[in-house]
N, C-alpha and C positions, 0 to 999 in steps of 0.2 A: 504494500500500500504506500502511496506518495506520502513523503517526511509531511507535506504540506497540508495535506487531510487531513492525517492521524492529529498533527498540532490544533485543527481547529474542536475534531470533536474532543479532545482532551478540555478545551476551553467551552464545550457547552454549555451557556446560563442552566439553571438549577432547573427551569420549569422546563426546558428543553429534554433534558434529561428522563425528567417525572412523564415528558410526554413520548420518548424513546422507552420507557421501562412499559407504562402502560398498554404501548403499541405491540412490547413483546407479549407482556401477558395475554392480550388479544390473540395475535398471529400462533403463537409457536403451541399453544394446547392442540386448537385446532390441527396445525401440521402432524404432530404425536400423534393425536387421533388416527388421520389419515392412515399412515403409517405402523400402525396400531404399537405405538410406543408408547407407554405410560408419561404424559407431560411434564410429570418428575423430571425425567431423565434430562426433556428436553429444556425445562426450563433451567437447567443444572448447568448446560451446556451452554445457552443464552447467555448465565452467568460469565462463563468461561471466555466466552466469546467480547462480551461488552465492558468485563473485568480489567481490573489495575493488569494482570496480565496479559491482555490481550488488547483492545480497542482502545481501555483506559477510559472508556465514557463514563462507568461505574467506581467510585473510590472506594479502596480496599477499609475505610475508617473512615465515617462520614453520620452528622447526628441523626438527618432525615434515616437516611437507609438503616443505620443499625435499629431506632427509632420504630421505623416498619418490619423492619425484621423481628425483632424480640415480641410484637407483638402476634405479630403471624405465627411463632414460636410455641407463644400460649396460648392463642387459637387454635392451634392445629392439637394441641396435645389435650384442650378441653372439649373438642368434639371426639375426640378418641374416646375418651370418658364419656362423655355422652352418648354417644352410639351403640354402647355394647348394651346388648339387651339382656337387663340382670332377670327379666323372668324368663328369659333363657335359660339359663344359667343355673336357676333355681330345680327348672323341669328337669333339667341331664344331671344337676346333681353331681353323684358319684364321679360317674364316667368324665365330665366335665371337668373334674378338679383331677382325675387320674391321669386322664390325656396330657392337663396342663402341666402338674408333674414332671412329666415325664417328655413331653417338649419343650419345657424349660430346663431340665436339669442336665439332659445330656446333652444338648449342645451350649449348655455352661460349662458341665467338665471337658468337653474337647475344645473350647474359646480358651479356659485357662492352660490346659495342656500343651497348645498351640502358643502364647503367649510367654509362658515360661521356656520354652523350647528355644523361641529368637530373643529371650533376656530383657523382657519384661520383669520387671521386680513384679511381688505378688497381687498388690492393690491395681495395677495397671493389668494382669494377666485374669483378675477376678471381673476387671470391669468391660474387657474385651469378652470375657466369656458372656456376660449381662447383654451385651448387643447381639449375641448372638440367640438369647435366651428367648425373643420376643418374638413375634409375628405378626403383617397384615394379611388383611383378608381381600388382598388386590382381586383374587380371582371367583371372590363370591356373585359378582353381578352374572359372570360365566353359568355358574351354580342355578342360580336365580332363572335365568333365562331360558335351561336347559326341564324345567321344573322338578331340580332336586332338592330342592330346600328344606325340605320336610322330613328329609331323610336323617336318622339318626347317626349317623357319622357325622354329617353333614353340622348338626344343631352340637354336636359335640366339642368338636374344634371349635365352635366359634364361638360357644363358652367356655372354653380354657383359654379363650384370649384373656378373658380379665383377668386369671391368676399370671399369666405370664406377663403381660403389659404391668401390671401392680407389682411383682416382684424381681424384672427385671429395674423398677425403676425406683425400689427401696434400695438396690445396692450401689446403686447410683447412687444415691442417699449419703450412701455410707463412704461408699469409697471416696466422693471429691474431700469432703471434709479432713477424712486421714492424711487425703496426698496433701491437703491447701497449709493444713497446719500441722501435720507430724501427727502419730500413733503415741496415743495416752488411753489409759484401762479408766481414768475418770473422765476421759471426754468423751471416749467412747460409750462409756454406759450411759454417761449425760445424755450424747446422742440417739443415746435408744430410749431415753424414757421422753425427749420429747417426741422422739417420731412415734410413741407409742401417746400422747397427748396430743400432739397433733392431727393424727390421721384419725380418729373417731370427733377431733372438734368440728373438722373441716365437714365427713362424711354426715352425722348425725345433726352436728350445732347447727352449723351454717345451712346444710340443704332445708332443716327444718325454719329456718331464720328466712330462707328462699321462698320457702312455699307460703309459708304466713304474708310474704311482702306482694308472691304473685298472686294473692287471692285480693288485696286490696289496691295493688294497682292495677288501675285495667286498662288502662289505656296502651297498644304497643310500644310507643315510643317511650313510656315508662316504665314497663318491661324491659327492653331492651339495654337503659340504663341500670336497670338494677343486675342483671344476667352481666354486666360490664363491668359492674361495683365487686362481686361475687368474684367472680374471677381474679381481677386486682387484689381485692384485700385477701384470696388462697394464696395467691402467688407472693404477695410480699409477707405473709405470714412465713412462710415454706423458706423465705431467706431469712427472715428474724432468728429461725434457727436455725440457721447456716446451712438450708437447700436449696437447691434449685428453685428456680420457679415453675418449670415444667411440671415438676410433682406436685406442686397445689394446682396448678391447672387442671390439671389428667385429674386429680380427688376431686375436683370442684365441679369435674365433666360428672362423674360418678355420684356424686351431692346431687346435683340440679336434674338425675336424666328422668326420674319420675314427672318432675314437678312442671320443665318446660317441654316436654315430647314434644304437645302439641301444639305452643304456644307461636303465634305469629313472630313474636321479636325471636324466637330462636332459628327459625329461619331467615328472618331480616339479616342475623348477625351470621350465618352460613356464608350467606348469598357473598355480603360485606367482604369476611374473613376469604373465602375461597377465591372472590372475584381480585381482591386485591392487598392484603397483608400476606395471605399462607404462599401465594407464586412469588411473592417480594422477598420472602422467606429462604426461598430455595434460591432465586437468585443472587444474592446476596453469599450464600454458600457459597455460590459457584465464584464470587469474587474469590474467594479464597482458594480459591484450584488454581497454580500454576503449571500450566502443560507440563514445563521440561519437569520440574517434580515429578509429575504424574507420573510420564512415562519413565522416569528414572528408578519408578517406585516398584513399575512393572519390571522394568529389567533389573534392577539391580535389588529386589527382593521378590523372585518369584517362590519363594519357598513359601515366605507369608501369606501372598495372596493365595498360592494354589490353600497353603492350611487354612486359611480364616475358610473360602466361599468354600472347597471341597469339606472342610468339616461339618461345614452349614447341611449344607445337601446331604450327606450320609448322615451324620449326628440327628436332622432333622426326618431322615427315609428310616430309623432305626427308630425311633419315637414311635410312629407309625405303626410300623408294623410291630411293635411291641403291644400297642393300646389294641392293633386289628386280632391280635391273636387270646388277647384280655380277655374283651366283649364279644368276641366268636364273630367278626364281621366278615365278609368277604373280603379276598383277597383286592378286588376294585376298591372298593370301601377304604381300604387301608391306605392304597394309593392314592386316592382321592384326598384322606387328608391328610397326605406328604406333600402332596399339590399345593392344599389353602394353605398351609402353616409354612411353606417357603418362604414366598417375598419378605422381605424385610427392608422397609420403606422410609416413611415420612418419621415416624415414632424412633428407630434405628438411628437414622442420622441426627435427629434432633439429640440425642442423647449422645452421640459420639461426638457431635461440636464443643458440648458441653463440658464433652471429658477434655478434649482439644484445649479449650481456653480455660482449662483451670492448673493454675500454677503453683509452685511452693515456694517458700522463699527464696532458694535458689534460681525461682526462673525457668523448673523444669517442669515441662507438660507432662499432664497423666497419661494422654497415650498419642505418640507425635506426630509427622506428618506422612508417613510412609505409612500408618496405621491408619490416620482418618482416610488418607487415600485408601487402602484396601478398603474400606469401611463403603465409600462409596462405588468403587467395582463388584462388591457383594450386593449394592443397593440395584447397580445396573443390572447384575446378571439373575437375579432371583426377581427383578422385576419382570424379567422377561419370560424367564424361564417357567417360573410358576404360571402364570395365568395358560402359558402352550398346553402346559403337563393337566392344568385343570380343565382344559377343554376336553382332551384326548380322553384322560381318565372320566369325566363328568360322560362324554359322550358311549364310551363302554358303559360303565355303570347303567345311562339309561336304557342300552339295550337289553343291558341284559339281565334287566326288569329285578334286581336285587338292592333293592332297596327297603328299608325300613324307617317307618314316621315317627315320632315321639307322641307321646300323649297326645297332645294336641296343636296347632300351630302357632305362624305369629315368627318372626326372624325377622331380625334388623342385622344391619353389616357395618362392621367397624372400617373405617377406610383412613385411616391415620395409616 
């Protein structure tokens, strides 16, 4: 590109910019679609492309964009919460929490195994295994579409999402605190009696503090303000004691998901969040992808990437067929939710940035840039990969009429 281009859009006034970033958000889902790429990816890419690396139109550190970012951050991690259908969850029960289990814990032990291996100390090796622990459910609309929904594999994975998304993202909890300020047995246990005060304030106080406010405000647009208030004060509580904010969001999703299901302003604040903080989110990410890193990360640690995404895929094919052989399901069955509980997406990254920027006093990140970069080739390639594998499998399964319903219906899809 001519020296003389690049120098002007480096110089774009502010609202020029806002109207390049908007423009992307428009265009490039649509193209994914086309494509049938998950927008993720491409708006990752977008980043990539319009980033301090690349074009330079987007600054690597800037108050707007961080600003839109952080918020889109806790949007996306409070509609995750919101979404999972705890009377889901409730009906599978058992199976539910065994599945969860058990697709949490073993591609946690081969995350840390993997991690320890390329010299990870342990807090960094426990919290690459926690990214690996969680799952979306990119490829339920597939599910939905093919009309397997009702089937009881099907309602099972997709209530073990809340144990996995919940406990991957208390160890997050745990671990930045250790790495930010050092390992003490009194800060530690400090930290577990508030997250053990915390997490029923947030679930119980506040969602009920929510419903008593959305019974007397009626109007949407004071709705909407309060579902905004909710969130804010989970998330600044959740740093009061030194968490995340993500983790008051995602409990604050889980607080409010009775109370606003069907409330107008929770769609208003969808429409809002999806239309324009949560893709600012991912772009903004992608600011921070430098190619030659990238590909230096490829090449000069494929040991890591092969272990992180091939751990993922077996670690997560091994769950599976552990839970299929449990509940007596078919051998489709089982594949089927190898399929859903692959991608690892929007909730994945958000918590791996998070381990990214948190430092100790010396300066050293919890898990560094060769890491977040595998972090996002696992995000590329299970985005893809899963929703193929959920068609192919969804498409056997319904031939071959082996399917079983739970009690009775009703399925919602978590897409964090």
């Amino acid at each position: 590109m001519p020296i003389g281009l690049l120098e002007s859009l480096t110089q774009l006034p502010l609202m020029a910019r806002f109207a390049l970033a908007m423009a992307v958000t428009l265009v490039v889902p649509a193209l994914c679609q086309k494509i049938r790429l998950p927008s993720v990816v491409g708006l990752l890419l977008a980043g990539v492309v319009f980033g301090p690396h690349g074009l330079q139109v987007g600054p690597k550190s800037h108050e707007v964009a961080h600003f839109f970012a952080d918020l889109g951050k806790l949007l996306l991690m409070f509609f995750a919460g919101l979404e999972i259908d705890l009377i889901l969850f409730r009906r599978t029960g058992g199976r539910s929490l065994g599945f969860g289990l058990a697709t949490f814990a073993i591609p946690l032990a081969g995350g840390i195994l993997v991690g320890l291996t390329f010299g990870y100390g342990w807090i960094g090796a426990l919290l690459i295994g926690s990214l690996l622990a969680s799952h979306t459910l990119l490829g339920y609309p597939i599910i939905q579409g093919l009309g397997l929904a009702r089937d009881e594999a099907v309602t099972v994975t997709i209530g073990a999402t809340i144990f996995t998304d919940v406990a991957s993202l208390m160890i997050l909890a745990v671990c930045v605190p250790i790495h930010v300020a050092g390992f003490s047995t009194s800060a530690f246990l400090l930290q577990l009696v508030q997250l053990a005060l915390y997490v029923p304030s947030v679930l119980f106080g506040l969602g009920s503090l929510t419903q008593w406010l959305m019974t007397r405000v009626k109007s949407k647009e004071g709705q909407f303000l309060v579902i905004l208030v909710v969130v804010s004060v989970a998330a600044i509580g959740a740093e009061v004691i030194h968490l995340e904010g993500i983790i008051g969001a995602f409990l604050a999703g889980l607080a409010l998901n009775r109370a606003v299901q069907d409330s107008p302003a929770k769609h208003e604040l969808e429409f809002i969040g999806n239309t324009l903080f949560i893709p600012m989110f991912f772009i903004t990410v992608g600011f921070l992808i430098d190619p030659r890193v990238f590909a230096a990360t490829l090449a000069g640690h494929p040991g890591l990437v092969v272990g992180i995404v091939g751990g993922l895929i077996v670690s997560k094919l091994l769950a599976a067929l552990l839970a299929q052989w449990a509940f007596g399901y078919s051998r489709t069955q089982g594949l089927v939710m190898w399929s859903l509980s692959l991608p690892q997406v929007a909730a994945t990254l958000a918590a791996a940035l998070v381990a990214y920027e948190a430092q100790d006093a010396a300066g050293r990140r919890l898990i560094d840039e060769p890491a977040l970069n595998t972090v996002i080739v696992l995000m590329v390639v299970t985005s893809i990969l899963g929703p193929v594998l959920t068609e192919r499998f969804g498409r056997d399964l319904k031939a071959a009429g082996q399917t079983s319903a739970p009690a009775s219906s009703g399925v919602a899809v978590v897409s964090a």
